[in-house]
C-alpha positions in Angstrom: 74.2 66.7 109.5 75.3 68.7 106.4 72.9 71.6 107.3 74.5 71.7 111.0 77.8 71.4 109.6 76.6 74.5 107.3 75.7 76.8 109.8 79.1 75.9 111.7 81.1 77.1 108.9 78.8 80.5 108.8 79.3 81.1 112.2 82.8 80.1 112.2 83.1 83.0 109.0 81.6 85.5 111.3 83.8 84.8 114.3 86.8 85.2 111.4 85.9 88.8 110.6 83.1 91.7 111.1 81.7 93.5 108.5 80.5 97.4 109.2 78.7 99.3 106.4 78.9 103.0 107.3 76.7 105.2 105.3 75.9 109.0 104.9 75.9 112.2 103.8 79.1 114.2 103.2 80.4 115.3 106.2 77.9 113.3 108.7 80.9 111.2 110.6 81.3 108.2 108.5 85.0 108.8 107.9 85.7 109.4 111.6 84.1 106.4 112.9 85.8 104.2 110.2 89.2 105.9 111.5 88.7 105.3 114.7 87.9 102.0 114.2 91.0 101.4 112.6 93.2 102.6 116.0 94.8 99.8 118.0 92.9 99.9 121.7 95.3 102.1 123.1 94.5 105.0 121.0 90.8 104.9 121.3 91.2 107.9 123.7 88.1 106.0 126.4 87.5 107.6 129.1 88.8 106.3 132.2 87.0 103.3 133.7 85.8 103.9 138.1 86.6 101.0 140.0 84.1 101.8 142.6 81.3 103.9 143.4 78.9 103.5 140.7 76.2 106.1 139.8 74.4 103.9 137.5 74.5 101.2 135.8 76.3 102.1 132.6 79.5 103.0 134.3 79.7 99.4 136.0 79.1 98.2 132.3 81.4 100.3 131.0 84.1 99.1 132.8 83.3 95.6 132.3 83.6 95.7 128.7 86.5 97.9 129.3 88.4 95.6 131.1 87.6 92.5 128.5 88.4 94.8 125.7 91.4 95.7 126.9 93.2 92.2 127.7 95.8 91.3 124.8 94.0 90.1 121.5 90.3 90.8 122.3 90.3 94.2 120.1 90.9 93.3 116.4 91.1 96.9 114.7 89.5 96.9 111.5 90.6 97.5 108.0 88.8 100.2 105.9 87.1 100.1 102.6 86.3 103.1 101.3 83.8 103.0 98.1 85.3 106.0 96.8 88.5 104.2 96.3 86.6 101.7 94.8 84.6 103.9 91.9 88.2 105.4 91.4 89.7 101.8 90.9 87.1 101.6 88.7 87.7 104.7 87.1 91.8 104.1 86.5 91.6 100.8 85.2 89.9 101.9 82.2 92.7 104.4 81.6 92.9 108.0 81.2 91.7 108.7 77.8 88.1 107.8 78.7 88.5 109.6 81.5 88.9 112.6 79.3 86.9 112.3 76.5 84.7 112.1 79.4 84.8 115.3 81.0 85.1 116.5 77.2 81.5 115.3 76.3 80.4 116.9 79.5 81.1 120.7 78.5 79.4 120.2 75.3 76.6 122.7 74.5 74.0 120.5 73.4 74.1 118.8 76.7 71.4 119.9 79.1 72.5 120.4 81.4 75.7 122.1 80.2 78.6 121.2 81.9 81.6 123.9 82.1 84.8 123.5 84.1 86.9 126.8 84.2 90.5 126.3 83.6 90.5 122.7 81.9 93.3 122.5 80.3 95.1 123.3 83.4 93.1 120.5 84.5 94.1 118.0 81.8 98.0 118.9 81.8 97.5 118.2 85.6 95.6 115.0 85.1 98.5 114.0 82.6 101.2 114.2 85.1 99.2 111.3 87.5 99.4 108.9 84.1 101.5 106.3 86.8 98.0 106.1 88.5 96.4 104.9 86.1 99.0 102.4 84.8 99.3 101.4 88.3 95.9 100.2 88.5 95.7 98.4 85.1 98.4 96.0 87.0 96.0 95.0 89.4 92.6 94.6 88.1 90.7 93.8 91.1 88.7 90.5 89.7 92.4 89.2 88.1 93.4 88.6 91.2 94.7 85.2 92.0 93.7 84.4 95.7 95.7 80.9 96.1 99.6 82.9 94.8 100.4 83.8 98.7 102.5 86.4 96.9 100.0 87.8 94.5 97.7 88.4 96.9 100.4 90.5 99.3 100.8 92.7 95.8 97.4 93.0 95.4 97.1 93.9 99.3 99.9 96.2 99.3 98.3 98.4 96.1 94.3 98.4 97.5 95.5 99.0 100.8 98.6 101.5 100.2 99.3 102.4 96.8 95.3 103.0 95.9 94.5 105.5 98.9 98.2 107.4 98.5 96.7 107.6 94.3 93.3 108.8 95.3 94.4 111.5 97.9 96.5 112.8 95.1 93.6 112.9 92.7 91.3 114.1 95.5 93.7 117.4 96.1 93.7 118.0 92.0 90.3 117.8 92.0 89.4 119.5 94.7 91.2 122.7 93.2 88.3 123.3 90.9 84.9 124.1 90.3 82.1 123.6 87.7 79.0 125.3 86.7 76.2 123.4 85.9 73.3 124.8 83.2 69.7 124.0 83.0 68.0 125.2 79.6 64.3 124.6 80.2 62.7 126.4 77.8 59.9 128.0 79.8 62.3 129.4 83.1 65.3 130.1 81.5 68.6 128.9 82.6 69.6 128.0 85.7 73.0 127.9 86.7 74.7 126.3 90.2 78.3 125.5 90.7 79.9 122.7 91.7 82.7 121.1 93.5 84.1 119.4 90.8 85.2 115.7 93.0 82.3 116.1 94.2 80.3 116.3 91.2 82.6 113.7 89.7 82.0 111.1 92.0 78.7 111.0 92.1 78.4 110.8 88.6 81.2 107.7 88.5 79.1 105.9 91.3 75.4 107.0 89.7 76.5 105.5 86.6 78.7 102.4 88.2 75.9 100.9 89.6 73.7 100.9 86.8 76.0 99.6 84.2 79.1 98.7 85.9 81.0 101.6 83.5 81.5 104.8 85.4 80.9 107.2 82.0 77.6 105.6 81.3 74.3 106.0 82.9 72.5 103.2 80.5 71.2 100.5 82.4 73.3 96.7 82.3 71.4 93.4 83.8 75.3 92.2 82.8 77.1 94.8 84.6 75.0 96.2 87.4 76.4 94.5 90.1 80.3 95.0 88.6 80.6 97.0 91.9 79.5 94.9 94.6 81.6 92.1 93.0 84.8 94.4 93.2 84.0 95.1 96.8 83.5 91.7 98.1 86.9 90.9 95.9 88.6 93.5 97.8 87.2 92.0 101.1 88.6 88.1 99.7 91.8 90.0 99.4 92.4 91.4 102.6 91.1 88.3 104.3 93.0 85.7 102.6 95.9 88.2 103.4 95.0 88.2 107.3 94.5 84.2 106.9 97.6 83.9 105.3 99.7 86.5 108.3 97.9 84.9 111.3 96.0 87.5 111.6 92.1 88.7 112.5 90.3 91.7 111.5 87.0 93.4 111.1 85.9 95.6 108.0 84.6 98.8 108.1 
């Protein structure tokens, strides 16, 4: 009896909420979907449904699931969770020092490869003025979170789900705004050099190093701390469901 009463619980879980992982290159759709996902049903832009005179079989199915979609309450648009926004949580609540003496170390020239960002200290008076981001986050630290204070956890929603993404498309646009070279020095072929979008380069480096130790300015692997991410994402999920649970409402992840 326990085991069946087990399973109920799963499946009632999984009629709660949906999760979708979305996963790919730069540039590949991921971000679309997920927005689109996110529309109420009348802004999906669907083609329009025939009522008659079928040509095959996917038009007549089509308009089935059209039609059930469509009745009040069927469609649950989901909330997104962009991993990004998660290695830059990540990334604030350590503060900003680390975050400099970060991309300090990384133009020194014993490093190889040699890491050189035109027009830093532009970059650092720049990243000085967004302080407030990073004193925002060290007010909510994801796993501090206390998911039985109803009003806690509508803070905690309001910053991950507001506050965090308005924060990141700031640091995004700064970001974005520069370049970095890149310097191999093997000693047989010389140096080669590539540039580099500097978020870009960035957040890979944050997520690389995240998921091997849990700290994003270190690559050295942490049994302890490897799986610091995955526990910040499925806290983020508790949040926004407990939220939902606690409104009435019903929503899917993507």
């Amino acid at each position: 009896m326990n085991e069946i009463k087990a399973i109920e619980n799963i499946y009632k879980e999984r009629e709660s909420f949906a999760i979708i992982g979305l996963t790919g290159r730069t540039g590949s759709g991921c971000s679309t979907v997920a927005e689109i996902l996110s529309r109420s049903f009348d802004s999906l832009s669907l083609r329009a449904t025939k009522e008659y005179d079928y040509t095959n079989a996917d038009e007549r199915k089509f308009k089935v699931l059209h039609d059930f979609m469509s009745e009040r309450g069927k469609w649950k648009a989901f909330s997104i969770i962009e991993m990004s926004s998660i290695i830059l949580d990540i990334v604030l609540e350590m503060g900003k020092d680390p975050l400099i003496d970060f991309l300090d170390g990384l133009q020194k020239e014993e490093n190889n490869p040699v890491i050189n960002i035109p027009e830093y200290r532009d970059l650092k008076a720049k990243l000085g003025k967004l302080s407030y981001t990073f004193e925002e986050a060290e007010k909510f630290k994801l796993l501090d979170v206390k998911l039985d204070d109803i009003e806690n956890v509508d803070q905690y929603h309001n910053y991950y789900t507001k506050t965090l993404l308005d924060n990141k498309k700031r640091i995004k646009e700064l970001l974005s705004g520069y370049s970095c070279t890149e310097t191999q020095k093997p000693e047989t072929e010389g140096q080669k050099r590539s540039k580099l979008h500097l978020y870009t380069y960035l957040f890979q480096q944050f997520g690389n190093n995240i998921r091997a130790s849990g700290n994003p300015y270190s690559l050295e692997f942490s049994d302890e701390h490897s799986f610091t991410f995955l526990k910040k994402v499925k806290t983020l999920i508790d949040i926004i469901s407990t939220y939902d649970k606690n409104n009435k409402k019903i929503h899917g992840y993507a």
